[in-house]
C-alpha positions in Angstrom: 0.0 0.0 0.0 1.6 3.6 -1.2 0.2 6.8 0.8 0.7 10.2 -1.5 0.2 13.5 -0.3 -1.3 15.5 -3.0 -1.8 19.2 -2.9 -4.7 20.2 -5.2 -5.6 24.4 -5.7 -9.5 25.6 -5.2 -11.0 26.6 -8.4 -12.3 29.6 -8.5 -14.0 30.7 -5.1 -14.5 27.0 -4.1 -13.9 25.9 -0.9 -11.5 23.3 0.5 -14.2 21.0 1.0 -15.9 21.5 -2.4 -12.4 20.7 -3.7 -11.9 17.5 -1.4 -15.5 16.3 -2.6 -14.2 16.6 -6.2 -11.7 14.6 -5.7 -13.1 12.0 -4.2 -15.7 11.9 -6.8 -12.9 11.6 -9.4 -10.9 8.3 -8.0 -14.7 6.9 -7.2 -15.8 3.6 -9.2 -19.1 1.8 -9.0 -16.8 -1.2 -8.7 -13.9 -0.3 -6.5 -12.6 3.3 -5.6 -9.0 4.0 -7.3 -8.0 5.5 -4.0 -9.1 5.8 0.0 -9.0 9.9 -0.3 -8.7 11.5 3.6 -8.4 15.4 4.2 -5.7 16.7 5.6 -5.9 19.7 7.7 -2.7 21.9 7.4 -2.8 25.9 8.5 -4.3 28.1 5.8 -2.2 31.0 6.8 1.2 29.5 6.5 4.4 32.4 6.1 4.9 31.0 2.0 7.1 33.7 0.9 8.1 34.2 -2.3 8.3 32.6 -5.5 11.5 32.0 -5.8 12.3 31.3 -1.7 9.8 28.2 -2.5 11.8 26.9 -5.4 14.8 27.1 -3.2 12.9 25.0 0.1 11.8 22.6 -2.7 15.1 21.7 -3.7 16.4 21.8 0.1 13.0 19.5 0.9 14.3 16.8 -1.1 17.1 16.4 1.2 15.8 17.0 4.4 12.8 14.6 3.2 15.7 11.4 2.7 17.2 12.2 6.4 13.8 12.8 7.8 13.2 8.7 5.9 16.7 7.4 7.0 16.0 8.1 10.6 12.8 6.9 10.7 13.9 3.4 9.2 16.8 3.6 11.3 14.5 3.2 14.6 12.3 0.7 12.8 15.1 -1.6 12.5 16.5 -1.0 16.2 12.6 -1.9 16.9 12.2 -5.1 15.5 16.0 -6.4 16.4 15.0 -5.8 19.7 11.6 -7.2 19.4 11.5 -10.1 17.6 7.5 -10.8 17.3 5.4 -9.4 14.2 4.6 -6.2 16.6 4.3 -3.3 14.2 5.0 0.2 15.1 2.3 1.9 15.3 1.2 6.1 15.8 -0.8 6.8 19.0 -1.8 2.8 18.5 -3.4 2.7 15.2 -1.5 2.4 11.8 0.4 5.3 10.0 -1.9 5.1 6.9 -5.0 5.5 9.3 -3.8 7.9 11.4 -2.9 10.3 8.6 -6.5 10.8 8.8 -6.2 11.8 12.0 -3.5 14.0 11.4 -3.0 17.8 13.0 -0.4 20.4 13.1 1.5 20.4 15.9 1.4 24.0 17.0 3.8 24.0 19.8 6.7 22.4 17.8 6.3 23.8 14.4 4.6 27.1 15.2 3.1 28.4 11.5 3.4 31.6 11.9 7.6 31.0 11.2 9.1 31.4 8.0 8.7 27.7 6.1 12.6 27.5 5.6 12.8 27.8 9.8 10.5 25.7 10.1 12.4 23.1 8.1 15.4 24.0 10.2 13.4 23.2 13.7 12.6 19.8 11.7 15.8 19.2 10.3 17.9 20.0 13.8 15.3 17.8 16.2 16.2 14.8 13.5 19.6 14.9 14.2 19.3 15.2 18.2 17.2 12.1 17.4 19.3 10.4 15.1 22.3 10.9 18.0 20.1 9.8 20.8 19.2 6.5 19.1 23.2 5.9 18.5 23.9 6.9 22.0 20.8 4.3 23.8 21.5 1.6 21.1 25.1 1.8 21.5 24.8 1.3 25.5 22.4 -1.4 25.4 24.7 -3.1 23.1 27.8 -2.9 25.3 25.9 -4.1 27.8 24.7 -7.5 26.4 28.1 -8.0 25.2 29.5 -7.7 28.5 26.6 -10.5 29.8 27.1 -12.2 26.8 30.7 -12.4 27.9 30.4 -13.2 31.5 27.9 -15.8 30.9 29.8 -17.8 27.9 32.8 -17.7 30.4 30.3 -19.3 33.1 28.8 -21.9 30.8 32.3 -22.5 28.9 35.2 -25.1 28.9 37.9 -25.1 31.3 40.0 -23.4 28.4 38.1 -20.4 28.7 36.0 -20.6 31.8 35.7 -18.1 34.6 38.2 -20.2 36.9 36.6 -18.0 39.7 33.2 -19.9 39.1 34.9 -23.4 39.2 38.1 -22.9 41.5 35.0 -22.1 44.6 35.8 -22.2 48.5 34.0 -25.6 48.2 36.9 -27.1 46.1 39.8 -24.8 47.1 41.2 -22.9 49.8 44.0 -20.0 50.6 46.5 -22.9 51.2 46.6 -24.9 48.1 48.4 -21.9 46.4 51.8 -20.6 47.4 52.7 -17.3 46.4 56.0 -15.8 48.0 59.4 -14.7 47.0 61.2 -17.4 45.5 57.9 -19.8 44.7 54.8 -19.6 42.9 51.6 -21.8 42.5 50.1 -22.1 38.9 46.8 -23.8 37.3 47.2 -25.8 34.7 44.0 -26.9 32.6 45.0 -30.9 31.3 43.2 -32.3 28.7 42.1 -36.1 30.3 43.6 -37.9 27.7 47.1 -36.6 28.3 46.9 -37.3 32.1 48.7 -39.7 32.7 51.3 -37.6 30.8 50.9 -34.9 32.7 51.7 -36.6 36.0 54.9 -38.5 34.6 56.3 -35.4 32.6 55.2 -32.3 34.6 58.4 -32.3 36.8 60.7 -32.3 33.3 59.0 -29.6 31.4 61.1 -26.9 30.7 64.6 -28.6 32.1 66.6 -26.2 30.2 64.9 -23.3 32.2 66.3 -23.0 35.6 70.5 -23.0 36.5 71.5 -24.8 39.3 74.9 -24.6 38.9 77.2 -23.5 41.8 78.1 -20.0 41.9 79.8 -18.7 39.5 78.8 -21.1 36.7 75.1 -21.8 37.6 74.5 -22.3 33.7 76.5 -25.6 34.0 73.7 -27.7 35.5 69.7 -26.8 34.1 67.0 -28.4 35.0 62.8 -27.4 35.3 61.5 -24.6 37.2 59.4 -26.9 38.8 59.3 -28.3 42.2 59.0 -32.2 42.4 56.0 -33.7 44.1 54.4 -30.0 44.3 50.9 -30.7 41.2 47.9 -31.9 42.6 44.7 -32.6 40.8 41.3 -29.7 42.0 39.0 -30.4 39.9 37.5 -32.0 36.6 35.2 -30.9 34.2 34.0 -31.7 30.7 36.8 -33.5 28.7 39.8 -31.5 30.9 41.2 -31.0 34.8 42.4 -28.6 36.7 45.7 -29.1 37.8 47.8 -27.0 40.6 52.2 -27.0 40.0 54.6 -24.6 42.1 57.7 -23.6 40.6 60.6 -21.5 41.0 59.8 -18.3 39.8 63.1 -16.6 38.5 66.5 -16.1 39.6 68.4 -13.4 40.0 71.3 -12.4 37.6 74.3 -10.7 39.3 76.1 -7.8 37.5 79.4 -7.6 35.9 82.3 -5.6 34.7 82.6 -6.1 30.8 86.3 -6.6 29.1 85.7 -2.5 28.6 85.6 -2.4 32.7 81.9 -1.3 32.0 79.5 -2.3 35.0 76.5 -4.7 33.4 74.1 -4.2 35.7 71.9 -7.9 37.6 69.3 -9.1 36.3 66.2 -11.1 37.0 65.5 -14.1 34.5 61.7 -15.1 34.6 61.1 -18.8 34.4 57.4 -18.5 34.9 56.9 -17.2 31.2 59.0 -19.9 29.9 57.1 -22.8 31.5 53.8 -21.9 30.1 55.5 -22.1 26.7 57.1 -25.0 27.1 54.1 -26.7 28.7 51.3 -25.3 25.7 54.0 -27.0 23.2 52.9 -30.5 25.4 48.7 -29.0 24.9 49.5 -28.2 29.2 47.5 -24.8 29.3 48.4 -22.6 32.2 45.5 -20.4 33.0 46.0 -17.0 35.4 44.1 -17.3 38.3 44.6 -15.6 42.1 42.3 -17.4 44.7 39.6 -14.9 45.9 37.1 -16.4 48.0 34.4 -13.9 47.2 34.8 -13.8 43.5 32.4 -16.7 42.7 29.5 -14.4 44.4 30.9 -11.3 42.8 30.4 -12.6 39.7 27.2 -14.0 40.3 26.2 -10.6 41.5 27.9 -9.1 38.3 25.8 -11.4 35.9 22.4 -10.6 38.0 23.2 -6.5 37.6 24.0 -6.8 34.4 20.8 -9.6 33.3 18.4 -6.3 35.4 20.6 -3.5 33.5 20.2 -5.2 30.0 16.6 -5.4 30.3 16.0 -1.9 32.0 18.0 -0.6 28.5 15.7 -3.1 26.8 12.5 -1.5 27.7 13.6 1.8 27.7 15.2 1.4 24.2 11.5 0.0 22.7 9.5 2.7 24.7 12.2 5.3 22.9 11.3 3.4 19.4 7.9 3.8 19.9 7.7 7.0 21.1 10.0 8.5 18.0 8.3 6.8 15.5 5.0 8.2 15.6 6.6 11.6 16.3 8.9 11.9 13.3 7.2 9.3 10.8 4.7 11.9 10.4 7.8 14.7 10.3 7.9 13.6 6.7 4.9 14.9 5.8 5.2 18.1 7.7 8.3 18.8 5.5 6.8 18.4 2.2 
């Protein structure tokens, strides 16, 4: 169904009405009428100018008339991704082709008595605020499903990618299963459960280039892993992987020296941390960063709940918007032309 908005000149001294009568007789048929024809009431008293300041609006209509369209089809699509039923938008609850018969000029926004081209200006400017506002509520919604999105995929996930906060809970862990001091460091290690049984014979080996335990002096004469025997115990399983705890050494310090130039080389402290979760990903051993905190699993229970409320607060609010703005500017079209 096509709407057109036609402007039709009284003959003569006819009135509006006579005119409107005529053309309703002329798109009549005994069969079928070529057209539904409704009146629209517009102010009779409108500031037209001149001749030639129309020709110029006409030419400036055309573009204001495809933002005016953009906008409007830019909150119909924001509508119906949000709302995925055959809901229709809708103008004060009835259809926009029957409410054009209830159309009226809105004084108090586009007050008549202004020059046409501001008028088109008042238009043109409240478009674009609206145009920004829908960007600005559709952008915030979005970053917040994303962020649910997020926390919930690393809820429901694999170990791999998992929230180790939701699955490392007081219930299975506790402050001392983790070392964390100078010289020594506790990691997690996610092991897929085919590998084991490799895991348990070989953990103590990976990276035995790493660490120097040479005497001093020449501590790059003996190397050996990081790792401290005996130290990886099994948390947890889940899925087709387990969660594994190793300690190892977690560096050693470097001692400076005086170059052949008599140049002082400042120490320096080698990281063997790094190096073991290299080593260990080469053998498909994923270390995962974790620090025990035994109020994160309720934090981010209490983050997902927030966020599940705040998502469908901005929900509402953005539908509401899209309703609202549609009937308003929808019909902004035909003020324009």
């Amino acid at each position: 169904m096509s709407v057109w908005l036609v402007s039709v000149p009284n003959e003569g001294n006819s009135s509006s009405e006579t005119t409107f009568l005529s053309l309703k007789a002329e798109t009549a048929s005994s069969r079928h009428d070529y057209a539904d024809c409704v009146r629209v009431e517009l102010p009779s008293d409108l500031l037209v100018g001149t001749l030639d300041s129309l020709m110029a609006l006409s030419d400036d209509l055309n573009r204001v008339d495809m933002v005016i369209e953009s906008v409007v089809r830019k909150i119909e699509r924001q509508f119906h991704d949000l709302n995925k039923g055959d809901q229709a938008l809708t103008v004060d609850g009835v259809p926009v082709e029957r409410y054009l018969g209830f159309f009226s000029w809105d004084e108090a926004k586009h007050p008549h008595r202004r020059p046409l081209p501001e008028i088109v200006s008042i238009i043109q400017s409240s478009v674009g605020k609206i145009e920004e506002e829908l960007k600005q509520l559709s952008t915030r919604y979005t970053e917040k499903k994303q962020q649910l999105i997020g926390l919930q995929r690393k809820k429901g996930g694999n170990l791999m990618v998992a929230n180790l906060n939701d699955v490392l809970t007081p219930d299975v862990v506790s402050t001392s299963d983790f070392v964390n001091t100078e010289y020594l460091q506790t990691l997690v290690v996610i092991v897929p459960k085919n590998l084991e049984e490799q895991w348990q014979i070989e953990y103590a080996q990976i990276g035995d280039q790493i660490a120097e335990y040479g005497p001093k002096g020449s501590r790059g004469n003996v190397r050996g892993s990081p790792v401290v025997p005996g130290s990886s115990r099994k948390l947890t399983e889940e899925g087709d992987s387990a969660v594994y705890t190793v300690t190892l050494l977690k560096g050693q310090y470097q001692p400076g020296f005086v170059d052949k130039e008599g140049n002082f080389e400042p120490g320096t402290t080698v990281d063997y941390i790094e190096d073991f979760k290299t080593r260990a990903k080469e053998k498909r051993f994923i270390v995962r960063e974790f620090n025990f905190d035994p109020t994160s699993h309720a934090s981010n229970e209490e983050a997902i709940a927030e966020l599940e409320v705040e998502v469908d607060r901005l929900w509402s609010a953005l539908i509401r918007w899209c309703k609202a703005h549609f009937g308003e500017h929808s019909l902004r079209g035909c003020t324009s032309r």
